[in-house]
N, C-alpha and C positions, 0 to 999 in steps of 0.2 A: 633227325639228322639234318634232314634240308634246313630249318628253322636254327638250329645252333649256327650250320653254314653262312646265313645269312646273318644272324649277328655278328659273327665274328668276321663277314666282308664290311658292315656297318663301320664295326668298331676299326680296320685297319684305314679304312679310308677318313676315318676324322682324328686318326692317331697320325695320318701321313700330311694331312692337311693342317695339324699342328705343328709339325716340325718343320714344315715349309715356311708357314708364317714364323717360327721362330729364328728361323735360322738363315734361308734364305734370303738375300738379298735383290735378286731380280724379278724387276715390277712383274713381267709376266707370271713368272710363277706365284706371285703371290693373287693376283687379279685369278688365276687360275683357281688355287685352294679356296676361295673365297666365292668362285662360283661352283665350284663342287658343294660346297656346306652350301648353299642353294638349293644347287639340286635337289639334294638330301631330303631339304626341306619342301619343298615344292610338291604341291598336293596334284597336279597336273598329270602325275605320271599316263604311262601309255601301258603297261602290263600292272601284272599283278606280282612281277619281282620286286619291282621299284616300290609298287605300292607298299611292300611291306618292308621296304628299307627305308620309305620314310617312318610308317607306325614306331619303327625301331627307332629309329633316329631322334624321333621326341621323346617318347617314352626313357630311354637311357641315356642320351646324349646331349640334346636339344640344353639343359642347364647349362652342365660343362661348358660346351661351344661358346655359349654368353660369356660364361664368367673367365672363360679364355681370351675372349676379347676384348673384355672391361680390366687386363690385367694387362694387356698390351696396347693400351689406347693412348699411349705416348712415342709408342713404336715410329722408326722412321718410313716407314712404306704405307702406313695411313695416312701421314700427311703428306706421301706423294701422289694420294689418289684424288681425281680431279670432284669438283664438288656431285658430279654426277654418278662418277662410281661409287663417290662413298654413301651414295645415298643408294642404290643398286643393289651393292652387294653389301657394304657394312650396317647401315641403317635398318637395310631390309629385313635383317635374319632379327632381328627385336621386334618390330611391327605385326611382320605375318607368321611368326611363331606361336605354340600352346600360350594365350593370354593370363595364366595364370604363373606358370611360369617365366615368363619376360617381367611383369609386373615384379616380383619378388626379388628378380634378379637385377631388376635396375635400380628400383629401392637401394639393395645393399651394394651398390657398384658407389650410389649417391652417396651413401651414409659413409663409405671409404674413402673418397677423392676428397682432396683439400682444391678449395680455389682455384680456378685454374681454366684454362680452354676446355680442358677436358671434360669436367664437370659441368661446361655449359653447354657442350656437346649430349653428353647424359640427360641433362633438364632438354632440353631440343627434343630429344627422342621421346620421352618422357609426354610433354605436352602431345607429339604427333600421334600417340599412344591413344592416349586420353581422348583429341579430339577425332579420333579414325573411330571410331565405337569399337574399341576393342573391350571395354568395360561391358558390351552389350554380348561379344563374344562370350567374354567370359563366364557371364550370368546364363545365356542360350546350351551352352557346353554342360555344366551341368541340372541343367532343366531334362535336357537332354538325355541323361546318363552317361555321355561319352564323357566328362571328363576324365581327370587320373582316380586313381584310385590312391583315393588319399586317405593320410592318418588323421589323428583327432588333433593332432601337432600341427600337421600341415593346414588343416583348414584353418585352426584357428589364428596359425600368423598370414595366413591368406587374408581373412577377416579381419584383422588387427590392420594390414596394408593398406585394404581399401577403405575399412571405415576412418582412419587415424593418418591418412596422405597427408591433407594441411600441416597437423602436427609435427607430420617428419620433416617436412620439407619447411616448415617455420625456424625448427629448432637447429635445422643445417642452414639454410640461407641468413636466417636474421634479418636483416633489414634487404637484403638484396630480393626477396623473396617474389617470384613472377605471379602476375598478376589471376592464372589459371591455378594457380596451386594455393589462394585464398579461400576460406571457407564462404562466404557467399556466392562465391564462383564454380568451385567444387561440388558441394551436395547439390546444388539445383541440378548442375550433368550429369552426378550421380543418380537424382530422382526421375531425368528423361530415357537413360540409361534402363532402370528397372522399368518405367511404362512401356518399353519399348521389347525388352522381355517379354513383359507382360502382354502385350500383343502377339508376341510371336507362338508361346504358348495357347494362346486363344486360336489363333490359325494351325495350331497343330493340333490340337482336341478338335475343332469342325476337321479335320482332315481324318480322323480315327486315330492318330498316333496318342501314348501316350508321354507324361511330362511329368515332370516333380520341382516342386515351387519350395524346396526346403532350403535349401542355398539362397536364393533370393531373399526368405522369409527371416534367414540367419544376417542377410545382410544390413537390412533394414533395422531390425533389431540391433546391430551393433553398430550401426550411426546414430540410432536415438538412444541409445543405454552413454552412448559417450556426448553427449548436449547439443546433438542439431537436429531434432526433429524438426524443429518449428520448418529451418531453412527445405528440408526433404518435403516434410508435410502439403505446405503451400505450393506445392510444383504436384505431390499425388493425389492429393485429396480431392482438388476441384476434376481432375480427369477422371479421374476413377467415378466418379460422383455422375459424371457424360456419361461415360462412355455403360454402365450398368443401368441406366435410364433405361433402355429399350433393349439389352441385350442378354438374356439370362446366363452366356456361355463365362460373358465378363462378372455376372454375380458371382457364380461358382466359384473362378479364378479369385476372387476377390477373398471371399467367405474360406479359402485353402490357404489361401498366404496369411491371415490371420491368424488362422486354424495352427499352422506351422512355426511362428513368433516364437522363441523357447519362454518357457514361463518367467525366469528371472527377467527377461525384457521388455514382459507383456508392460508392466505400469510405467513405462517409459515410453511405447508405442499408441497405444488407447487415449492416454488423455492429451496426445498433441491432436491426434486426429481428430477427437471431438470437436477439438476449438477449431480445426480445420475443412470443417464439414459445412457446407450451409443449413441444412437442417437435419429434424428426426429421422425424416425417408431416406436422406442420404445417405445416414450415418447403418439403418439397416440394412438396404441394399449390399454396402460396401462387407458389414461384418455380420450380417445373418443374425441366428440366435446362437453366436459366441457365448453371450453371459448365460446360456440356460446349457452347454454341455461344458464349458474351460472352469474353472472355479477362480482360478486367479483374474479371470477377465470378469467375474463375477462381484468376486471383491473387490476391485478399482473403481470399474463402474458404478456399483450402488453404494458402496461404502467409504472408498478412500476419497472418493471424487466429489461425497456428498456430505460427510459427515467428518472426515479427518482433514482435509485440506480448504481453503477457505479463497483462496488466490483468485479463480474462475470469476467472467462473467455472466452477468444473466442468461444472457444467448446459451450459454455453455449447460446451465440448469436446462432450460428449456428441452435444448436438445439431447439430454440424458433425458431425462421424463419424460420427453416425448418418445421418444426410443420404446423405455418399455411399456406405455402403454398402447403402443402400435401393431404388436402381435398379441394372440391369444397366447402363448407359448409363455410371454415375458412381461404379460398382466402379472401374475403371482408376486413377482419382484417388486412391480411395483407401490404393490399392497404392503409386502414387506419393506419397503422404503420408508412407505411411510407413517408404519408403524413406530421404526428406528427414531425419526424424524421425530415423533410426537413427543418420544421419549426424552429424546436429548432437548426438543424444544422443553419441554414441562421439568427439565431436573434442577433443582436449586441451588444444587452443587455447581451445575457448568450454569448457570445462570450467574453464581460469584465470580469463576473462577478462568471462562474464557473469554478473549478477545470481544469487545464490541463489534468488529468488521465478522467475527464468526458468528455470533447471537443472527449478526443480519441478514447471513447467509442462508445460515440455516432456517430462518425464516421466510426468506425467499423461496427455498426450496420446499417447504411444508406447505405455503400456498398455492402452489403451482403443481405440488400433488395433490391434494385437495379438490383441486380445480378439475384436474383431469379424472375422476373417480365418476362414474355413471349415477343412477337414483338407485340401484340395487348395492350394490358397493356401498355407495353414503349411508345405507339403510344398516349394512351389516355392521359399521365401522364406530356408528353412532356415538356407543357406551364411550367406546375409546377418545372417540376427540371429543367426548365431553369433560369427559377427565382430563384429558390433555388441555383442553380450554382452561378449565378450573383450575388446576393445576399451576400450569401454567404462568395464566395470567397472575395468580398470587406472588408465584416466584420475579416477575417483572413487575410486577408494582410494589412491590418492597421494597426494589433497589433504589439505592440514593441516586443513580445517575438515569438525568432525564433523558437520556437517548433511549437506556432499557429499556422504563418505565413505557415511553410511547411506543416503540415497537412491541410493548406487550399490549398494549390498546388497540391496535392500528390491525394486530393478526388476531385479536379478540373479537373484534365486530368484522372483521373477515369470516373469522371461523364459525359466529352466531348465524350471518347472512346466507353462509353457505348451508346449514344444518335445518335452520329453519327450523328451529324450537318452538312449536306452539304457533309460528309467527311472532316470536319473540326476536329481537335482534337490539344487542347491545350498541351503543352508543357513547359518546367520550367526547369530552374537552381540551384538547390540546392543538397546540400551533403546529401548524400542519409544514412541513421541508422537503425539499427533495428525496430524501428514506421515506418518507409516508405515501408519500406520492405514487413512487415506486412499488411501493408496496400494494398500493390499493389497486394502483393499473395490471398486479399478476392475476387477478380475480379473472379477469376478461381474458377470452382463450382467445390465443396469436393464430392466428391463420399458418401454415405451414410456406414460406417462402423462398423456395431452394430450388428456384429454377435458374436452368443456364443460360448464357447471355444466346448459345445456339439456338435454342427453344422458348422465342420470346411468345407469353400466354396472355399479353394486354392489349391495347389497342393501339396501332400503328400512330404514325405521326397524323395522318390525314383524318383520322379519328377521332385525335385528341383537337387537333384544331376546328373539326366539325363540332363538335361537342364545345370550343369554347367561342366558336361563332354564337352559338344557340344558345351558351349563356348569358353572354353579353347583350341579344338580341331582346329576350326574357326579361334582363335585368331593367335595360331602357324600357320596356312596358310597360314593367310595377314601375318604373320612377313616375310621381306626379307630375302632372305637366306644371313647364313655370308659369307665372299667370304676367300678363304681358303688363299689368300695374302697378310690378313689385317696383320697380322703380323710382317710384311716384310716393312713396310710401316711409316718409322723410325719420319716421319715429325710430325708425332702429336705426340710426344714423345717429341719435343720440347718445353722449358719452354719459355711462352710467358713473353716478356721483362713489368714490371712496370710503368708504364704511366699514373698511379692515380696523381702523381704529376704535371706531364709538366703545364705549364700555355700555352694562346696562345700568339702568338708575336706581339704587335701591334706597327703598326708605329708612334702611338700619345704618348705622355708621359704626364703622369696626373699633374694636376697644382701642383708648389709648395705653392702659395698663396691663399688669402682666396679671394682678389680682382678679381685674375684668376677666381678663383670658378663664381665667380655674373656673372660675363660678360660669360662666358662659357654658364651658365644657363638660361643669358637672351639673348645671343643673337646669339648664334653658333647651325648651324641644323646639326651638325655632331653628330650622335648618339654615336659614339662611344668616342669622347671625352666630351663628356654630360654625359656618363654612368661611365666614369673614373673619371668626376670632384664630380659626389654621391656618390661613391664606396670614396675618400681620405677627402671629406668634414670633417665629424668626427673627423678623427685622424688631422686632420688643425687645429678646431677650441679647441679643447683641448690641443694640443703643444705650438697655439701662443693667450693667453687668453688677451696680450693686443692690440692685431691687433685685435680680437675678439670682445675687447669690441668697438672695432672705429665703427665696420659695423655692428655689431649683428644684431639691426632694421631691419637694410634694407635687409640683407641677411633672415632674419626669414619672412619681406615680401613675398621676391622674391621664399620662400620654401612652403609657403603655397598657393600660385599661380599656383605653374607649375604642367604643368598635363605630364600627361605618354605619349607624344604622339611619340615614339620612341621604346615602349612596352618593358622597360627594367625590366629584371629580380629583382625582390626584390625593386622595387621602392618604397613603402610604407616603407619598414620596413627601409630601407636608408633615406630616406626625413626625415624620424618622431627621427628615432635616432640623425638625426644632429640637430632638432629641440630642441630636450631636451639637447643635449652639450651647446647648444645655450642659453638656457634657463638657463642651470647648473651657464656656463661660467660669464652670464651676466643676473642675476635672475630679479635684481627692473627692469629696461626698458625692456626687452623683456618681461615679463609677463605682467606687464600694456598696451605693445602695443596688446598680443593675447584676454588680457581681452578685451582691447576694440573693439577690431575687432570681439570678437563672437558676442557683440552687434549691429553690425553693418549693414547695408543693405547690399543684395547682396552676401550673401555668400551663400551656398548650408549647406544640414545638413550635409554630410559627411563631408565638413570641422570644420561646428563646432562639430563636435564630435571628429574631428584632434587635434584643439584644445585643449579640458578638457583633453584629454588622453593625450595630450603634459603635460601641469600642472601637470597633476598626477605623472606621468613618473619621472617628472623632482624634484617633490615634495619627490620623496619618496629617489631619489639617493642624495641629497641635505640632507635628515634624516640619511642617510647612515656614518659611520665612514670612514674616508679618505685613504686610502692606503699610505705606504712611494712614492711609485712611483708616487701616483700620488699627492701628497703634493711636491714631486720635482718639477712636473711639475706646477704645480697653483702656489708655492711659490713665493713672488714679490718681493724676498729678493734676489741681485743677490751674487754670487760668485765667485770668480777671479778663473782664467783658469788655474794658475802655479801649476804644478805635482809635488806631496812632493817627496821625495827622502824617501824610504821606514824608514829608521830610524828616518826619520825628524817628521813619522808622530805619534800624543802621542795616537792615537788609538792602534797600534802596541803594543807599549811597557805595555799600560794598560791591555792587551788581555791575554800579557806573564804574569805579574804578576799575574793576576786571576786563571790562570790555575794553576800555582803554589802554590795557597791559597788555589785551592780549593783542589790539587793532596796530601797535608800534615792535611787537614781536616777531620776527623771525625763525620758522623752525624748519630743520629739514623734513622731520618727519612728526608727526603726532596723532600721539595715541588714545585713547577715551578718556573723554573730558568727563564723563559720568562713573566714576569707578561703582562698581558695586560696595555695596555697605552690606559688612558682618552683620547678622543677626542672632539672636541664642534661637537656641533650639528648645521653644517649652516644654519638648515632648520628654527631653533627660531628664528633667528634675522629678517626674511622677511617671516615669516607664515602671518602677516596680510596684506602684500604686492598680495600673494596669495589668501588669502579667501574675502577680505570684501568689493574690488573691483567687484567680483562676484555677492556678493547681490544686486548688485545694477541695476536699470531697467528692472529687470525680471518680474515686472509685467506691462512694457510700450510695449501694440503690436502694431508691425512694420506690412509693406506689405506682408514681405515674411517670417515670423519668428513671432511664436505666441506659446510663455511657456506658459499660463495657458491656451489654448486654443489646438487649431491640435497638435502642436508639444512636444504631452508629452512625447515622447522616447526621447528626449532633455531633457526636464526638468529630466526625472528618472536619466539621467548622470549627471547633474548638481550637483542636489541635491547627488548622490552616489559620486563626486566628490568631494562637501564639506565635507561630511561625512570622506574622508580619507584624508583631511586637517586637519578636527578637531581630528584624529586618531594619524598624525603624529605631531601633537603638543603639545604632554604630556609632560607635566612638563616645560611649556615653559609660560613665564609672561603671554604674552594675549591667555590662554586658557581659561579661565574663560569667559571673552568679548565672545571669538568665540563660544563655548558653548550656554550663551545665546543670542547671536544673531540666530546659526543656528535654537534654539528649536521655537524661534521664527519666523523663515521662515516657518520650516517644519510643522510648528500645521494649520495653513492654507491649506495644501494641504493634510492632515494627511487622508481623506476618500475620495482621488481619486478613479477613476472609474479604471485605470490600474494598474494593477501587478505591471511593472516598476513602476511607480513613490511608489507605496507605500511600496515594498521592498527599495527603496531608503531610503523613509522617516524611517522605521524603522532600517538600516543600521547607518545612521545621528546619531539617536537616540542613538542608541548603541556607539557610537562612543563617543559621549558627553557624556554620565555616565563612559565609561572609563576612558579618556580625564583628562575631566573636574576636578580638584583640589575636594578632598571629603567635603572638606571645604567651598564651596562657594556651592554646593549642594542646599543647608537649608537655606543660608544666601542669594542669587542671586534667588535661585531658588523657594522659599519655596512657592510660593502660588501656582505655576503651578506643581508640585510632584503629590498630590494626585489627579488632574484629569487627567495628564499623565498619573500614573498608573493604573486607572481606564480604560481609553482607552486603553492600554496596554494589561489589563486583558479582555478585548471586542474583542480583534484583536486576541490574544490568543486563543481565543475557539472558535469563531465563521467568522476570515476571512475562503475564498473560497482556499484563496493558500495556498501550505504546508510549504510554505516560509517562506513567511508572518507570519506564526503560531511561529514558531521554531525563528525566530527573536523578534519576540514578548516577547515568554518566556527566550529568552535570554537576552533582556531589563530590564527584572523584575527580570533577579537573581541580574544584575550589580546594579539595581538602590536598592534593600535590600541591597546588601552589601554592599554598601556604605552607605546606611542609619545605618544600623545596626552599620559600624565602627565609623558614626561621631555619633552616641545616646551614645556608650559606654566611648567617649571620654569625662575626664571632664572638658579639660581645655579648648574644641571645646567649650562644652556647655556655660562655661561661658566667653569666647569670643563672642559667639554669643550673650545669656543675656545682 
């Protein structure tokens, strides 16, 4: 009965205290009602009646009262109260009331006012909120168990408030929005806020009371599940990371609030903190052994983080692998890692079929478990990463693309070095990059670095400058003394003579003819007039284009036969350059005989890759516009030898007059006196001499030569070969034909299993939307377009390469615009009709 008594005195005095404010017009009385709801509120009391008419008062009243006066906040007896009352008695009752409810209620007072004083009154309060640690309140209150007892409703738009402020207060201000309710502003207070919990809970465990960290644990998790960990992270992680240093009450604390993260938000909170941690120690200290009793911090950790996601840096491996192999508890895992690891390293499947930046990853991460494994561990693991080696390395050294290829090298003779087969350790040739590098420096264990700037472990400043007295000291000791003659010693003061020029003198003299050339090449074992007849080949078969065309054949045989065996300098890039003069010179028969011979048995792939790079080479100098010099030299027009006698000749006298016209001319302005001069393009008249010879027999496998089969780093050049046929044959008759014949090769092989070929097929493609006449588009093409670009927009979002992607969407701007230019055209349209 006393208890109802007292509700129901609660309830009459903030029912009389509303009617006052409503209706009332005299400041006293209203300054009055306004200090009673004080009262009310005022935790001060002097008995235990009051005291329980305030519990009363928050508990059923304390919302109301708010939202009574965020409803009368235009009222006239507010804005007759002086700036000190309203801060007294109106401001007061938002500030020092239950923080959970003030926070919710001023939210929605916000989310209601339009524009206005009033609203900027609200944002005022709002901010004095925010900066008085009422947030700290609030998080203390239920650590505490005192708060309310709330529903699963109530928490969660509680939750929603505080993790999602910025957003409210963005999407109601817009552009007017203060500068504390931006999110870099916000979650950092927010992250000082919870350390500050978090400390007070530490002092109430050393005190015997207890605390509950579930609320805290709910909140943090609903700031990172919504995208700010990073901003939270970088304000907890380095404290947390101190302050568990030296104090096990703050490990506990630490290892409970992880403990407490609801599962859906665990892989949202784990891998910020990782990148946020300076190292392995820190990162255990803070969460214990989480991944050996949470299962979903299990899976983040050793799997999504390691094996499914690719984004992380190094640092970031490290200190996951270092993690689990820092306890005995969480050794297991890490066995199992990198078990995982071996796997997905060794599969041929994900060796076609995922990103290069993930092959590297995962690479990364297999060496750096590897590394950390003891001599009993490597003892037991043995069989496995022998297979994994094997394995493996087959799956990367198949692939046509050289980045694979060397990261399977580079973790080959890691994984040999580490295993120490026999004393066996593998070995490789390749040109060593920044990934190999990287690679090779994961071998050598990182020291553990994750001290705080409080806890400096080096040597002071007076240490390092002692230390660099005594090296400097040291260093003048070993220097030799100077000797007091050098002076005196006029010979190096001598200017050494120039000798960048000299050639050597040989007693051979290089062929003048091209017949010399063949019989040199086929049949003389003097190296050094074999290396003079490929050194003058070149300049031969471009000075004498019709001795050129008599042997062309046989000479482009005899070039694609000979091997190095003399080991002359620059032999490739000499062989291949006479190749293409060769080709330039005499285009129809030499390209039909290299066509045919890539088809042919018996060759190796390095030559048929000699080969299409011949074509290309020669296709694209053939596109090229002609020089005078060298239209001298190709011209078949001959010219009599007799030397004009300087007057005789009428270039002279034309040169005199010009000058003259132009020296009594007048202009305002003028423009190039050297216009460029038309040239033809030789490369149209025999582009299908080059391309459609090519289509042909690429799908008939031979013994040692198989395009839709082994040898797709063949076909990816093939097909990248026609691609820059059909490139250089714009605006030339048969581009249309080459067009649709290439689209028509390449839609068959369009969802290869490798990189190369299907960067190929989508270079093709690009190549023919450019190419290709816009006109024959819609008319040639029109049934195959929209599932082209259909596939197009497939390969776009969801290939594995980034290649791939980026040609993709360059496919689909060329193919709109040229659709868009032939729909606007009207005379296209009724052509086509």
């Amino acid at each position: 009965m006393e208890t109802l008594t007292q509700s129901s005195e609660v309830r009459l005095s903030v029912g009389q205290c509303f009617r006052t404010l409503s209706m009332s017009s005299a400041q006293d009385d209203v300054i009055g009602a306004l200090q009673t709801l004080n009262s009310l509120l005022d935790t001060q009391g002097h008995n235990s009646g009051s005291s329980v008419h305030q519990q009363e008062f928050r508990r059923s009243h304390y919302t109301r009262t708010l939202q009574f006066l965020i409803s009368h906040i235009q009222a006239d007896w507010l804005h007759n109260l002086t700036e000190t009352q309203c801060t007294q008695l109106w401001d007061r009752l938002f500030i020092h009331g239950p923080p959970e409810q003030a926070l919710l209620v001023l939210m929605e007072g916000i989310a209601q006012l339009s524009p206005s004083s009033s609203l900027d009154h609200l944002l005022s309060i709002t901010e004095t909120f925010l900066q008085s640690g009422r947030l700290t309140d609030l998080l203390w209150s239920y650590c505490l168990g005192t708060g309310p007892a709330d529903s699963p409703q109530f928490r969660e738009a509680l939750l929603g408030r505080i993790a999602a402020l910025p957003d409210h207060m963005a999407n109601k201000l817009q552009l007017n929005n203060r500068t504390l309710f931006l999110p870099q502003n916000y979650y950092p207070l927010l992250a000082r806020e919870i350390l500050t919990a978090l400390e007070r809970t530490c002092q109430a465990l050393k005190g015997g009371s207890d605390c509950s960290l579930t609320f805290v644990a709910q909140t943090l998790g609903k700031v990172c599940i919504q995208g700010h960990s990073g901003l939270v992270m970088a304000v907890l992680a380095p404290q947390l990371s101190k302050h568990t240093r030296t104090d096990m009450v703050w490990q506990r604390v630490c290892w409970k609030l992880t403990e407490n993260v609801p599962h859906r938000w665990t892989d949202s909170v784990l891998p910020q903190l990782v990148q946020a941690v300076p190292g392995p120690g820190a990162l255990g200290r803070i969460i214990g052994n989480l991944v050996v009793s949470n299962k979903k911090a299990q899976f983040v950790i050793t799997h999504k983080m390691l094996l499914l996601q690719y984004k992380y840096e190094t640092q970031v491996l490290r200190v996951v692998l270092g993690y689990l192999a820092a306890d005995r508890e969480r050794r297991p895992l890490l066995l199992q890692v990198l078990r995982s690891l071996c796997q997905a390293w060794a599969n041929p499947s994900a060796v076609r079929h995922t990103p290069l930046e993930q092959q590297m990853y995962i690479s990364k991460a297999l060496l750096l478990s590897v590394g950390l494994l003891n001599d009993s561990e490597l003892k037991d693991l043995r069989s496995e990463l022998l297979q994994c080696l094997l394995g493996g390395m087959q799956s990367h050294l198949d692939s046509s693309m050289v980045q694979i290829r060397r990261i399977g090298m580079v973790v080959g003779e890691c994984l040999s070095s580490r295993m120490d087969i026999n004393g066996i350790k593998l070995k490789f040739e390749y040109d060593a990059d920044d990934d190999t590098q990287e690679l090779l420096s994961l071998m050598t264990p990182a020291t553990e670095d994750d001290q705080d700037p409080e806890y400096p472990t080096r040597m002071d400043s007076q240490d390092l400058c002692e230390e660099k007295t005594s090296s400097i000291a040291s260093q003048n000791e070993c220097s030799p003394p100077k000797s007091k003659d050098s002076d005196l010693d006029s010979d190096d003061e001598l200017t050494p003579y120039d000798m960048s020029c000299d050639q050597k003198l040989s007693q051979s003299s290089p062929p003048r003819y091209l017949r010399d050339c063949i019989e040199i090449l086929t049949s003389s074992d003097d190296a050094v007039r074999v290396e003079l007849s490929l050194n003058v080949a070149e300049n031969l078969v471009r000075k004498n284009p019709f001795a050129t065309k008599e042997i062309s054949v046989q000479m482009t045989k005899v070039l694609i036969h000979i091997e190095n065996k003399f080991n002359i300098d620059n032999f490739l890039a000499l062989r291949q350059a006479t190749m293409v003069a060769l080709t330039v010179t005499d285009c129809i028969p030499v390209s039909q005989y290299l066509i045919t011979e890539f088809y042919s048995l018996n060759y190796s792939l390095r030559q048929r890759l000699d080969i299409l790079e011949v074509l290309a080479l020669a296709a694209q100098e053939l596109s090229k516009s002609i020089s005078n010099k060298t239209d001298t030299c190709m011209s078949v027009v001959s010219t009599s030898d007799l030397t004009l006698y300087p007057g005789d000749n009428p270039e002279q006298w034309r040169q005199v007059i010009e000058k003259r016209i132009q020296s009594k001319t007048k202009r305002l302005t003028k423009g190039s006196t050297h216009p460029l001069k038309a040239a033809p393009n030789r490369y149209a008249p025999v582009a299908g001499y080059f391309f459609f010879p090519l289509l042909r027999n690429y799908d008939k496998p031979q013994v040692t030569f198989d395009l839709l089969g082994s040898d797709h780093l063949i076909l990816g050049r093939l097909i990248h070969t026609l691609g820059l046929f059909m490139h250089l044959a714009l605006n030339a008759p048969v581009a249309a034909q080459m067009g649709c014949a290439l689209l028509d090769f390449v839609w068959t092989v369009r969802y290869h299993s490798e990189q190369t070929v299907r960067r190929g097929v989508l270079f093709a493609v690009c190549a023919v939307f450019l190419s290709m006449p816009t006109q024959n588009l819609l008319l040639d093409l029109g049934d195959q377009l929209f599932e082209t670009r259909a596939w197009l927009a497939d390969v776009a979002e969801g290939d594995a390469d980034s290649d791939c992607r980026n040609l993709a969407i360059q496919s689909l701007v060329l193919l709109d615009k040229g659709l868009k230019k032939q729909l606007q055209d009207p005379q296209a349209l009724s052509l086509e009709s």
